[in-house]
TORKOL-4160 file (C-alpha; in steps of 0.2 Angstrom, whole numbers, padded with zeros to 4 digits, m for minus):
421
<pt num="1" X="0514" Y="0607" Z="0439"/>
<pt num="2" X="0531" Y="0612" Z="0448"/>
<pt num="3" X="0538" Y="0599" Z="0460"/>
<pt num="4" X="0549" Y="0607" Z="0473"/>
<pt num="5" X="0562" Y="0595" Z="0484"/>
<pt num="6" X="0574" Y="0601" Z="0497"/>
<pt num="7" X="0591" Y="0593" Z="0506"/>
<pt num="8" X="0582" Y="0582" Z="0520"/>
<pt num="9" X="0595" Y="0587" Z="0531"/>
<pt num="10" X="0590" Y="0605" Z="0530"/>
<pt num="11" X="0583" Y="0608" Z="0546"/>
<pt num="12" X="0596" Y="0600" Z="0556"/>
<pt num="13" X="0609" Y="0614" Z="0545"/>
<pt num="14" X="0597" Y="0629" Z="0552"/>
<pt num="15" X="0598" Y="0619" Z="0571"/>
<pt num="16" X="0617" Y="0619" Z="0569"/>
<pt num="17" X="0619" Y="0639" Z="0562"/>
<pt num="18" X="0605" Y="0646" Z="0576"/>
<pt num="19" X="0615" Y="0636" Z="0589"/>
<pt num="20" X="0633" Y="0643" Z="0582"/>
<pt num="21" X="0641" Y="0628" Z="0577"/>
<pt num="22" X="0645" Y="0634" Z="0560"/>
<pt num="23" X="0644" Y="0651" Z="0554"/>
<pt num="24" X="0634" Y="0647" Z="0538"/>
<pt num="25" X="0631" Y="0630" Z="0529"/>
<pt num="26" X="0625" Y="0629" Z="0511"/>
<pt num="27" X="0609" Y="0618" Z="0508"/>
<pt num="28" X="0601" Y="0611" Z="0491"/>
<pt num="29" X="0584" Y="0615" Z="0483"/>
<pt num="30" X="0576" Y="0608" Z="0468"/>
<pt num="31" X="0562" Y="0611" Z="0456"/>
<pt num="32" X="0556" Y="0601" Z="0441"/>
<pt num="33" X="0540" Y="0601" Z="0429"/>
<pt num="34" X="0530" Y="0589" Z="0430"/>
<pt num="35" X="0530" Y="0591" Z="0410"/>
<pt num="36" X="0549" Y="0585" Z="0407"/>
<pt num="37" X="0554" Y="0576" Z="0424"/>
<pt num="38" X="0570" Y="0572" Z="0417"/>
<pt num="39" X="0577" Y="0591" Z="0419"/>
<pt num="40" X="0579" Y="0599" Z="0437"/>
<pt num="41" X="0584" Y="0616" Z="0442"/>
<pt num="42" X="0596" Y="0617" Z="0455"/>
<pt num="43" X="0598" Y="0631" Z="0470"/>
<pt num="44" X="0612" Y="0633" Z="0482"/>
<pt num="45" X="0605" Y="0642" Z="0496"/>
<pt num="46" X="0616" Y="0646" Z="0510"/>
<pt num="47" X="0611" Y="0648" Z="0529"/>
<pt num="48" X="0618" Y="0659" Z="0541"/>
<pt num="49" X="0614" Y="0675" Z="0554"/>
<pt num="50" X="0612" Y="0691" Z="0549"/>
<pt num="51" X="0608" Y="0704" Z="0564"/>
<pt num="52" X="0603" Y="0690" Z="0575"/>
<pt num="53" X="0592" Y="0682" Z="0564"/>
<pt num="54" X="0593" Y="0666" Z="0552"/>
<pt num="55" X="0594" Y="0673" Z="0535"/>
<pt num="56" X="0595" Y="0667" Z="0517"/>
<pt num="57" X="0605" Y="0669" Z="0502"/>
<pt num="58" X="0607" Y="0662" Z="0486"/>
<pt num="59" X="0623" Y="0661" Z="0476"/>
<pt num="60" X="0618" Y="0654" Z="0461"/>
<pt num="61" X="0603" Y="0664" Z="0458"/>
<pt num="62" X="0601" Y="0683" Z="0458"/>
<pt num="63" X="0594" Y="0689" Z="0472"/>
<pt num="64" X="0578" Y="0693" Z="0463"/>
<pt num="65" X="0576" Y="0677" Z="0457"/>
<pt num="66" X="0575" Y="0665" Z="0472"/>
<pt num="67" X="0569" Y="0670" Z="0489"/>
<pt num="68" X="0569" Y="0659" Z="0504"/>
<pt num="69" X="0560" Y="0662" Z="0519"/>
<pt num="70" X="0554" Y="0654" Z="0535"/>
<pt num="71" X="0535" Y="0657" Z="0539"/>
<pt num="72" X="0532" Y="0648" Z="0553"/>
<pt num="73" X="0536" Y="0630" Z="0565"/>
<pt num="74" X="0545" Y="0621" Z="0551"/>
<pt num="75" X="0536" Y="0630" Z="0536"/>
<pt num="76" X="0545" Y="0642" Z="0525"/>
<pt num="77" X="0544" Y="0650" Z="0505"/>
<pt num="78" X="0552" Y="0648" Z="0491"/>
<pt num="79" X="0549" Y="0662" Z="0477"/>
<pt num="80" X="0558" Y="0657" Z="0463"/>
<pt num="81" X="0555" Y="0671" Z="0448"/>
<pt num="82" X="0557" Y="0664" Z="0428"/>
<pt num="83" X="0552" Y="0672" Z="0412"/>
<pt num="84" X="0534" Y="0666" Z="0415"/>
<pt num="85" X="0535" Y="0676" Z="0430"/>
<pt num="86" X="0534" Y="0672" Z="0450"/>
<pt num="87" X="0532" Y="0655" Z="0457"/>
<pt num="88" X="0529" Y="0654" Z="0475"/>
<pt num="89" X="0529" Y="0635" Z="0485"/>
<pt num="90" X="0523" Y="0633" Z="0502"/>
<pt num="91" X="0534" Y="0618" Z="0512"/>
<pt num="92" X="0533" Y="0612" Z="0527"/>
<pt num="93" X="0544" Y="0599" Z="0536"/>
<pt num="94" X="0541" Y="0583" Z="0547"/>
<pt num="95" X="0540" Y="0587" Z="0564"/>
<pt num="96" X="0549" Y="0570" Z="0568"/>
<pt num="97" X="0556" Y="0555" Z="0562"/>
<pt num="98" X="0558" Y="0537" Z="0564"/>
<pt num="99" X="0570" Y="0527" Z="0554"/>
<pt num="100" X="0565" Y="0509" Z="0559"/>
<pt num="101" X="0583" Y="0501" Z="0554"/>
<pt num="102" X="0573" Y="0489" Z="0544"/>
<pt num="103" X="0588" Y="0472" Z="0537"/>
<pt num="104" X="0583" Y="0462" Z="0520"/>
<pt num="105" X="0566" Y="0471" Z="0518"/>
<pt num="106" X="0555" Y="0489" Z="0517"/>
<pt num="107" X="0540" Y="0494" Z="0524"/>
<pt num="108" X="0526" Y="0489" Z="0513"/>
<pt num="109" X="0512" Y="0496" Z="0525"/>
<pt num="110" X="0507" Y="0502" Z="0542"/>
<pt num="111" X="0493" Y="0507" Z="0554"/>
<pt num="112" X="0492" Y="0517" Z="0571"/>
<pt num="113" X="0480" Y="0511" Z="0586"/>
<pt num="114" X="0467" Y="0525" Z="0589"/>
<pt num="115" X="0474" Y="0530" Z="0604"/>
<pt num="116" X="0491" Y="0534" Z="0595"/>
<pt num="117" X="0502" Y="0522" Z="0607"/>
<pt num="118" X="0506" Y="0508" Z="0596"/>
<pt num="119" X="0512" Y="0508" Z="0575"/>
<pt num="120" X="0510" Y="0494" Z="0565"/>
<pt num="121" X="0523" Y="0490" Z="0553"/>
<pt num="122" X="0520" Y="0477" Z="0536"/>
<pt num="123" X="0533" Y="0472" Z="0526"/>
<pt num="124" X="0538" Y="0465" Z="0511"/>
<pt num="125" X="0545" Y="0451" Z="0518"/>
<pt num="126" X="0528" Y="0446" Z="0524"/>
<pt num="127" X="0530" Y="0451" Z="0543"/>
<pt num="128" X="0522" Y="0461" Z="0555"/>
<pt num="129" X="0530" Y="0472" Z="0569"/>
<pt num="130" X="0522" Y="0482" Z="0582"/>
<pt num="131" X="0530" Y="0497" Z="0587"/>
<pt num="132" X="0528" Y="0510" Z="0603"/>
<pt num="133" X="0526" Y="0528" Z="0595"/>
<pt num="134" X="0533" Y="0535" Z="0612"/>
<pt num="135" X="0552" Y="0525" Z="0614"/>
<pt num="136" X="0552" Y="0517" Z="0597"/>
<pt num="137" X="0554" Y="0501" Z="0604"/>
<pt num="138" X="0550" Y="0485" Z="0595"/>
<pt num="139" X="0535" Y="0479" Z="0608"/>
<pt num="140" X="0532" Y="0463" Z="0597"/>
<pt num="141" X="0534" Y="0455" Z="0580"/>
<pt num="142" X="0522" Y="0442" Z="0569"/>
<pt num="143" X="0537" Y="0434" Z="0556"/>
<pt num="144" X="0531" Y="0428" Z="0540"/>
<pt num="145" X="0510" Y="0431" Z="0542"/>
<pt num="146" X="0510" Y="0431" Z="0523"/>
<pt num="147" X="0517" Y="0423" Z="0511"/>
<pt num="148" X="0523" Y="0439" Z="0501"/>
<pt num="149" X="0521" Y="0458" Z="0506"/>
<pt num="150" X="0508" Y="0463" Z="0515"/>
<pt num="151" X="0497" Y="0477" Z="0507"/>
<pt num="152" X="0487" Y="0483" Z="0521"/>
<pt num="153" X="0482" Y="0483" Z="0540"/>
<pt num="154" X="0469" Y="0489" Z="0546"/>
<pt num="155" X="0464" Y="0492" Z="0567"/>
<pt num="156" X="0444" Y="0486" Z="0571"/>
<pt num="157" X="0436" Y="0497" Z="0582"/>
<pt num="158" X="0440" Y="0488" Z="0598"/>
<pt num="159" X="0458" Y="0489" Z="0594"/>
<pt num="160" X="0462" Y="0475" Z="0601"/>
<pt num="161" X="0462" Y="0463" Z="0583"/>
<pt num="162" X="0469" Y="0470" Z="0566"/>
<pt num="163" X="0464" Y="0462" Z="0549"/>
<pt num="164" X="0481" Y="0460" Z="0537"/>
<pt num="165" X="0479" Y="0458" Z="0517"/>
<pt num="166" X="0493" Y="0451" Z="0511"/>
<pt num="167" X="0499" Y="0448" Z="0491"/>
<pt num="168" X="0497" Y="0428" Z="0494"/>
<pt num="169" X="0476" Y="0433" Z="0494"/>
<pt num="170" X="0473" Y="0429" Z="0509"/>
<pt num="171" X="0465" Y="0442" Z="0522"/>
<pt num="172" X="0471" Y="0437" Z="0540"/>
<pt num="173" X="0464" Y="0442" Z="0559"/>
<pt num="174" X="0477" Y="0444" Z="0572"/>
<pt num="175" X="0477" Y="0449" Z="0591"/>
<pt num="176" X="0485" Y="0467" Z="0596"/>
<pt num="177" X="0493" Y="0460" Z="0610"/>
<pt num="178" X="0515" Y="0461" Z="0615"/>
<pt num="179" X="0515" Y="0445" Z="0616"/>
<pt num="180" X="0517" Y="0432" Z="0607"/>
<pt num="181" X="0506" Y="0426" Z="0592"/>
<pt num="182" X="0510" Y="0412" Z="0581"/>
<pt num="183" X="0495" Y="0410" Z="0568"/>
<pt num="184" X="0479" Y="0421" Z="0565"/>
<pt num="185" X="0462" Y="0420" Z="0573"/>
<pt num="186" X="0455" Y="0416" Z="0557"/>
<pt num="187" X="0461" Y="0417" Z="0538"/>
<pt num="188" X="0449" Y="0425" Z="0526"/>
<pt num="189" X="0452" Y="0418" Z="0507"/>
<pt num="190" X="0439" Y="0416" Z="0492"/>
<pt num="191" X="0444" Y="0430" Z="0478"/>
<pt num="192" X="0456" Y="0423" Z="0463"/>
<pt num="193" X="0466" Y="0440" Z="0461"/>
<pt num="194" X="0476" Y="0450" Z="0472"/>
<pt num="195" X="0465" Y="0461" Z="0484"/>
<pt num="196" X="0465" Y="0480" Z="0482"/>
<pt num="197" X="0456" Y="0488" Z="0497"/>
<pt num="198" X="0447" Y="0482" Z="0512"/>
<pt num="199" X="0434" Y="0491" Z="0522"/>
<pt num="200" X="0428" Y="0487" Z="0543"/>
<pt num="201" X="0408" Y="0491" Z="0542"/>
<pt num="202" X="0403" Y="0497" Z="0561"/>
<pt num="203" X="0413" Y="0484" Z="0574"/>
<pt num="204" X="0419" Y="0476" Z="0562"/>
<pt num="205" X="0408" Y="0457" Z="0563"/>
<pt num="206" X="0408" Y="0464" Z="0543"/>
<pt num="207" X="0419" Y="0468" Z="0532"/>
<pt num="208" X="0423" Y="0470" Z="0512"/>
<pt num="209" X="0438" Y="0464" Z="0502"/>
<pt num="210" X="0440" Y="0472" Z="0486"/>
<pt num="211" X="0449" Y="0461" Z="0473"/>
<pt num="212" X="0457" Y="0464" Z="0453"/>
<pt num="213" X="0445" Y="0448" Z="0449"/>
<pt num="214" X="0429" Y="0460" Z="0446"/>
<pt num="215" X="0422" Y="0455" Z="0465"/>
<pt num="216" X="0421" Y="0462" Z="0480"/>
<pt num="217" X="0415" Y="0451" Z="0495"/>
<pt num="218" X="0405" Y="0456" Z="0509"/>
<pt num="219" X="0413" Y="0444" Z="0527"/>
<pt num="220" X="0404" Y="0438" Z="0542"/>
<pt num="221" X="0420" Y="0438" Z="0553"/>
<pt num="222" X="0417" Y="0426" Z="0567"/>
<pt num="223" X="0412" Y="0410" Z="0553"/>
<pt num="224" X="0425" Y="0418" Z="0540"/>
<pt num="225" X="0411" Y="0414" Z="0527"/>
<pt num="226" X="0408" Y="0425" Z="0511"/>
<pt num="227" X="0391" Y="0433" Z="0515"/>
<pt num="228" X="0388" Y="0439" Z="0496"/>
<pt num="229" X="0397" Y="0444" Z="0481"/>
<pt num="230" X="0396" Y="0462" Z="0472"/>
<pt num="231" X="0400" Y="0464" Z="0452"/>
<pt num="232" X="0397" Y="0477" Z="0441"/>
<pt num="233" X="0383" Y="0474" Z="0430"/>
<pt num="234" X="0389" Y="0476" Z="0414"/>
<pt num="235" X="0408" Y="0474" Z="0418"/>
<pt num="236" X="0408" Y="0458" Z="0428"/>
<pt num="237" X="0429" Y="0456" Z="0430"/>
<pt num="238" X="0433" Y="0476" Z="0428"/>
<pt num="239" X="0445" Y="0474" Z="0442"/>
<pt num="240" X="0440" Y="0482" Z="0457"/>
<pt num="241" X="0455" Y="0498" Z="0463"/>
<pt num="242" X="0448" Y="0505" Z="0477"/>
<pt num="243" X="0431" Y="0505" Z="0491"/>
<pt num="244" X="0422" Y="0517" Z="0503"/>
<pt num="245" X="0411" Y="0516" Z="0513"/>
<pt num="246" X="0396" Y="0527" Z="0517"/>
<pt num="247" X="0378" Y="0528" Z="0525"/>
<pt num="248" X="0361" Y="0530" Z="0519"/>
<pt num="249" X="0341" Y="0525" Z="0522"/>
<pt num="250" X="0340" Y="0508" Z="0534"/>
<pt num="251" X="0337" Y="0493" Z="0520"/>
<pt num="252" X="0321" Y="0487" Z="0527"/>
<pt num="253" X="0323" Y="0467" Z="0537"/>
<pt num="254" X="0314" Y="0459" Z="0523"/>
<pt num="255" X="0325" Y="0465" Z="0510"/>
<pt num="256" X="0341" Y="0460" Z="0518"/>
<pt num="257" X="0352" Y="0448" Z="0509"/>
<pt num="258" X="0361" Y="0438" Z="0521"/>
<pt num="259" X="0349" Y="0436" Z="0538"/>
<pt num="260" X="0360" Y="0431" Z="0554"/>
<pt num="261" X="0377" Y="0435" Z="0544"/>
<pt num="262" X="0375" Y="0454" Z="0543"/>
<pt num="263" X="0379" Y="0465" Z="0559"/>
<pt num="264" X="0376" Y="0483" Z="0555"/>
<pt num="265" X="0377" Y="0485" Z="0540"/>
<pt num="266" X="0358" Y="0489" Z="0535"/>
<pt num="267" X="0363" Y="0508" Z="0532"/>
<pt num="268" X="0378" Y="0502" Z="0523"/>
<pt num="269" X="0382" Y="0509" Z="0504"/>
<pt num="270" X="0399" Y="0505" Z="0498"/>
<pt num="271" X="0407" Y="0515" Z="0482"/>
<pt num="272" X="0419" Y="0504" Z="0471"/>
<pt num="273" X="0432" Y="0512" Z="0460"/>
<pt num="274" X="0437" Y="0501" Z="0445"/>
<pt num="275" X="0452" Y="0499" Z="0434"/>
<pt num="276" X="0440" Y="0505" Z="0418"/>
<pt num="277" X="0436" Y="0521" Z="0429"/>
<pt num="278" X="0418" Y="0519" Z="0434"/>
<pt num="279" X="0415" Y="0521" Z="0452"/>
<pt num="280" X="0398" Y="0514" Z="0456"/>
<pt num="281" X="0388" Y="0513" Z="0472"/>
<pt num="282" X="0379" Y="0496" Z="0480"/>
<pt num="283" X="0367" Y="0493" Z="0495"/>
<pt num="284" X="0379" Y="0482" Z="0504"/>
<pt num="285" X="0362" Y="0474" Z="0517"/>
<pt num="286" X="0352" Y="0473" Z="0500"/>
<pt num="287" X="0364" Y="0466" Z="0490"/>
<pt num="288" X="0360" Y="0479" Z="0474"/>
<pt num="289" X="0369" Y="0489" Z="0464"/>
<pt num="290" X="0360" Y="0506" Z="0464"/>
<pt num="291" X="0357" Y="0521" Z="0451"/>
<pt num="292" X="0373" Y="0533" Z="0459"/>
<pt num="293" X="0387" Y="0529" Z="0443"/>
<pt num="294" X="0400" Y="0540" Z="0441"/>
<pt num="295" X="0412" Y="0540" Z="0426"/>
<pt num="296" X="0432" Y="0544" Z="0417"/>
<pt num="297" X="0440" Y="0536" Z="0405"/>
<pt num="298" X="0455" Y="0535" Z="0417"/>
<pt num="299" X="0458" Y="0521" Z="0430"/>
<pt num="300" X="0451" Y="0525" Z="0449"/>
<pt num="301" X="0464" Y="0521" Z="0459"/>
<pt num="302" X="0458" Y="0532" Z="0478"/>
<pt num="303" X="0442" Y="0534" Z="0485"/>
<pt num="304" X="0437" Y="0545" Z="0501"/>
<pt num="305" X="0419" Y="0549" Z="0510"/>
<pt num="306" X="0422" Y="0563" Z="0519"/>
<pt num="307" X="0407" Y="0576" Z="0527"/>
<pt num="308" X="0395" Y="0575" Z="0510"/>
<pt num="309" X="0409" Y="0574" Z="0497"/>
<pt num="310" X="0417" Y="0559" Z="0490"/>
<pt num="311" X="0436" Y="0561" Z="0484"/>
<pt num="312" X="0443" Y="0553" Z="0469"/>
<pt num="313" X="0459" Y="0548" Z="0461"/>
<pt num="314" X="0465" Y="0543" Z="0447"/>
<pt num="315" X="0480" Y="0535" Z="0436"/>
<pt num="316" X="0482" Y="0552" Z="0428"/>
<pt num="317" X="0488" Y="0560" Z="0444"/>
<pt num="318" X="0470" Y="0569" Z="0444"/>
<pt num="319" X="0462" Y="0574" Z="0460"/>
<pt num="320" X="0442" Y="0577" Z="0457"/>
<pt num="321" X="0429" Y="0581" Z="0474"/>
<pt num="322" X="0412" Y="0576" Z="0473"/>
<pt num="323" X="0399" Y="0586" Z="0481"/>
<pt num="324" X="0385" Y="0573" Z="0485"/>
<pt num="325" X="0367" Y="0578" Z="0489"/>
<pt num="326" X="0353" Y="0569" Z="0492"/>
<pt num="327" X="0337" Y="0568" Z="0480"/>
<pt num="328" X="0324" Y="0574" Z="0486"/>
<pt num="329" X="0313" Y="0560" Z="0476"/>
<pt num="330" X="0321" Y="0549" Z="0487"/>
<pt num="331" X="0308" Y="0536" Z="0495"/>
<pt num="332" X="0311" Y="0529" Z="0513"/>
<pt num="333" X="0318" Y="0513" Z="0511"/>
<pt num="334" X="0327" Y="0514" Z="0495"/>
<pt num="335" X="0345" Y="0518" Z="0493"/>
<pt num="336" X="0350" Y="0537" Z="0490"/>
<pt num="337" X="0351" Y="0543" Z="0471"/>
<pt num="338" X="0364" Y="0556" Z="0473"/>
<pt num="339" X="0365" Y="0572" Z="0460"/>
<pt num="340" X="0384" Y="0576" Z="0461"/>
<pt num="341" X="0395" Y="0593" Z="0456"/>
<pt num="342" X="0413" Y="0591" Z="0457"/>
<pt num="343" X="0430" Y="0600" Z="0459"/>
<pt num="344" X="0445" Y="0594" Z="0450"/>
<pt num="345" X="0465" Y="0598" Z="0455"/>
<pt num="346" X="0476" Y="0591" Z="0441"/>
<pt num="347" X="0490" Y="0585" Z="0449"/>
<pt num="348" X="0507" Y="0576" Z="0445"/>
<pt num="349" X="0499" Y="0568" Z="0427"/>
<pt num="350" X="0513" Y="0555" Z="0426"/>
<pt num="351" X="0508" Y="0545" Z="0442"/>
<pt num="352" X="0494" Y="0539" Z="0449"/>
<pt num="353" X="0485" Y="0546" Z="0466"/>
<pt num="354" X="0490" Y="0534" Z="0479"/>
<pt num="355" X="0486" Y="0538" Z="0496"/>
<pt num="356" X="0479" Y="0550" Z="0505"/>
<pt num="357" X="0470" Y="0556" Z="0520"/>
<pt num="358" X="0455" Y="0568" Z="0521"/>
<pt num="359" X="0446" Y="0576" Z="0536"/>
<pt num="360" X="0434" Y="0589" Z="0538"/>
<pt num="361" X="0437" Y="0608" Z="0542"/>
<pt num="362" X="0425" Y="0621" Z="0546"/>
<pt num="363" X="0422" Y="0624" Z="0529"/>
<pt num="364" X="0428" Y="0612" Z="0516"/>
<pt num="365" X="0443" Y="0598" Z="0517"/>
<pt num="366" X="0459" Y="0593" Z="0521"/>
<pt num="367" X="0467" Y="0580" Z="0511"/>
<pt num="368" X="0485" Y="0573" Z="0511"/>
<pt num="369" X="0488" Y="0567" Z="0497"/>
<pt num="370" X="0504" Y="0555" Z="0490"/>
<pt num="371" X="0507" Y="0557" Z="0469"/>
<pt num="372" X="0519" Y="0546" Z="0463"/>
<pt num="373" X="0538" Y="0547" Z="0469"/>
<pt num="374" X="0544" Y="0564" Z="0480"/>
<pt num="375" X="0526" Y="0572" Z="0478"/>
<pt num="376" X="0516" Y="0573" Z="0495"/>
<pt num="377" X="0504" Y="0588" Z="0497"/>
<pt num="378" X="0491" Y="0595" Z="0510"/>
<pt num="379" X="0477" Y="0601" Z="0499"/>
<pt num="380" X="0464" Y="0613" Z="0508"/>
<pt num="381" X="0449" Y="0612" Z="0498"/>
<pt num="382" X="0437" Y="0628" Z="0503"/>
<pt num="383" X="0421" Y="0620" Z="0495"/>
<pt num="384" X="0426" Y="0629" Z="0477"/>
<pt num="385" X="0444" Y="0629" Z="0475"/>
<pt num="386" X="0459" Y="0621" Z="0478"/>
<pt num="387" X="0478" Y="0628" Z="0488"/>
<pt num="388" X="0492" Y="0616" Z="0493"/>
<pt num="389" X="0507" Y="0617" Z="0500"/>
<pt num="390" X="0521" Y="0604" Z="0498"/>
<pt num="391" X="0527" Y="0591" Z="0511"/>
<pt num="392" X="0543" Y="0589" Z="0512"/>
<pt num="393" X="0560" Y="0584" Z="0524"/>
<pt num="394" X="0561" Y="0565" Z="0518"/>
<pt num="395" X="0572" Y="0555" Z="0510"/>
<pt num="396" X="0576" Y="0556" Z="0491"/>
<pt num="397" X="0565" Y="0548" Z="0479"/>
<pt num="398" X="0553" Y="0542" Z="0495"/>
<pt num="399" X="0538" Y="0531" Z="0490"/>
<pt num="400" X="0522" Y="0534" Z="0500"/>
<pt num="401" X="0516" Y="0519" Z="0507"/>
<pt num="402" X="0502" Y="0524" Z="0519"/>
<pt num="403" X="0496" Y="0540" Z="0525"/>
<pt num="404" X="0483" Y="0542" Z="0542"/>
<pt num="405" X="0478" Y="0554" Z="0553"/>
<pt num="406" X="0476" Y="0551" Z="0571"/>
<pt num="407" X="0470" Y="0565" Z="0579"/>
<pt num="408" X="0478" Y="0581" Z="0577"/>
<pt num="409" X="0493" Y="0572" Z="0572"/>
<pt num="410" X="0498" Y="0565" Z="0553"/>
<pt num="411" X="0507" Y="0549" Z="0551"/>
<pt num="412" X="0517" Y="0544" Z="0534"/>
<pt num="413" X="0527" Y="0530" Z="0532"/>
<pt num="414" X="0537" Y="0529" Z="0516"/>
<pt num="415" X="0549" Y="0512" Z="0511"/>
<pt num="416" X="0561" Y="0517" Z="0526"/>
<pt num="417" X="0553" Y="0530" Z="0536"/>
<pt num="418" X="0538" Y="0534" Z="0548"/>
<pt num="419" X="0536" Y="0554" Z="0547"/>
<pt num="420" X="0522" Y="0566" Z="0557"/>
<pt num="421" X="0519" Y="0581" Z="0554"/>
């Protein structure tokens, strides 16, 4: 695989040669193989007008050998041509950006209200800020909520609390208020290893925490009490990576596990990625572990339910989309055995997947996708194959730290930066 990066200044140079400011201005692009990382190919590709129109040249390529063009709103081609032939890379660029002007720490996570008007910041220094996404104004600020970095924040559905994990294992509930707040509404802490994932079940009087322990708890939010404990049979402390959750046939009342603690959750299933790459489903109201079991010999490290697939990743950079239909032998009142096909796009085999974001289109997916340093992608996913283009227009060597779709907009946050596209 081909990872191509480009000067992050680049669109401001085409701004300055459209509006005359300079006559031309020469811009970087780079291209390395995922194979031998170590060795890049540099282009200098120059900017200017040519007949009234911005136009491309290339001075230390032949002609033939690289073509730059522009496609569309910030998208543009690069054709690069090498003795294995013609390589063409579809990028497309941030349509803003907001450098927070972070002192003494980066930005370890984030989160976006439903309605888009506020972004949640977590660092590594253990605080949480709450910005305005129209005047990037600092609207309020929770110092030191953890004791170390915080991993996640997650919005409940009312969006007026938000649940942080944070690396001292503890999972706290905060107002979403500007004013200000001085300790948590309740602090969540049972699991011996770091937590890895958590996931709201309907309004959010339940939720999972997924932990490197082997566990994953089921809460009752308002007692902050461990309703039940899930582990693998047959792998009792395989640390737990990543959860999703899904819906399937009502458990019936008498076969609950956990009477007055659960709140919606009787068509709850939840699939658990482990380290020793088995995802596995459970009944989250019946407290079971049921017959879906999928398998690698590679570390889960993303998992995604999206409009009858389930995505995956893994530590060897590999993307796979499960296709998951329902067995017609199904009886009501059991949990679904589901007959899977799948779809795999190898990625960037020297990192793990880390983040992404998937929605449905009329046919198929839309996933963003993060892969390890400088490698963020849209992948369309037509129900049989796979097409990406490159996301590109941040800093060097970015990190992904969180990716989330909030309506028709896409929000990133790497270490330094919030991006959409």
């Amino acid at each position: 695989m081909h990872i191509v990066t480009i000067q992050e200044s680049f669109l401001d140079v085409i701004q300055d040669v459209e509006a005359g400011k300079v006559t031309h201005e020469n811009i970087w692009v780079a291209r390395r193989d995922t194979s031998n990382e170590e060795h890049q190919e540099y282009y200098d590709v120059t900017v200017l007008m040519k007949e009234g129109k911005l136009a491309f040249t290339s001075d230390t390529a032949p002609a033939s050998h690289l073509k730059f063009q522009q496609n569309g709103h910030r998208q543009f081609t690069v054709d690069i041509a090498d003795e294995l032939g013609s390589h063409v890379y579809h990028l497309r660029f941030p349509d803003s950006k907001l450098n927070l002007g972070l002192r003494g720490s980066k930005i370890s996570t984030s989160a976006i209200l439903p309605d888009g008007t506020r972004l949640l910041i977590g660092t590594d220094a253990g605080h949480i800020m709450q910005y305005d996404t129209t005047t990037a104004r600092l609207v309020s600020e929770i110092k030191n909520a953890h004791l170390a970095d915080i991993l996640q924040i997650v919005v409940l559905p009312s969006s007026q609390v938000m649940m942080s994990v944070g690396l001292d294992l503890q999972t706290k509930l905060w107002p979403v208020t500007s004013g200000a707040v001085n300790l948590p509404a309740r602090i969540f802490l049972a699991q011996k290893g770091q937590i890895t994932d958590i996931a709201i079940i309907d309004r959010g009087r339940n939720f999972l925490t997924a932990s490197v322990d082997g566990s994953v708890d089921l809460w009752e939010c308002s007692t902050a009490q461990v309703v039940s404990e899930f582990r693998r049979i047959g792998g009792l402390k395989d640390p737990v990576t990543c959860i999703a959750l899904a819906e399937g046939q009502p458990v019936k009342p008498e076969l609950t596990v956990g009477g007055d603690l659960l709140h919606g959750c009787s068509r709850s299933l939840v699939f658990v990625g482990y380290k020793l790459g088995t995802i596995q489903q459970y009944s989250v109201a019946g407290h079971y572990q049921t017959g879906t079991k999928l398998q690698r010999p590679v570390a889960v490290t993303l998992l995604h339910i999206e409009g009858g697939y389930l995505v995956s990743g893994y530590a060897d950079g590999l993307l796979r989309v499960y296709e998951m239909k329902l067995n017609q032998e199904t009886k009501e009142g059991q949990s679904e055995n589901l007959t899977h096909s799948y779809y795999d796009l190898q990625l960037n085999p020297n990192f793990p997947i880390e983040h992404a974001s998937v929605s449905s289109k009329k046919r198929g997916l839309s996933i963003m996708v993060s892969n390890g340093p400088e490698l963020l992608l849209q992948v369309d996913f037509d129900g049989a194959s796979f097409c990406y283009t490159q996301l590109v227009g941040l800093s060097e060597l970015f990190r992904i730290v969180l990716i989330e779709k909030n309506g028709s907009n896409l929000y990133v946050a790497t270490e330094n930066d919030i991006a959409q596209y």
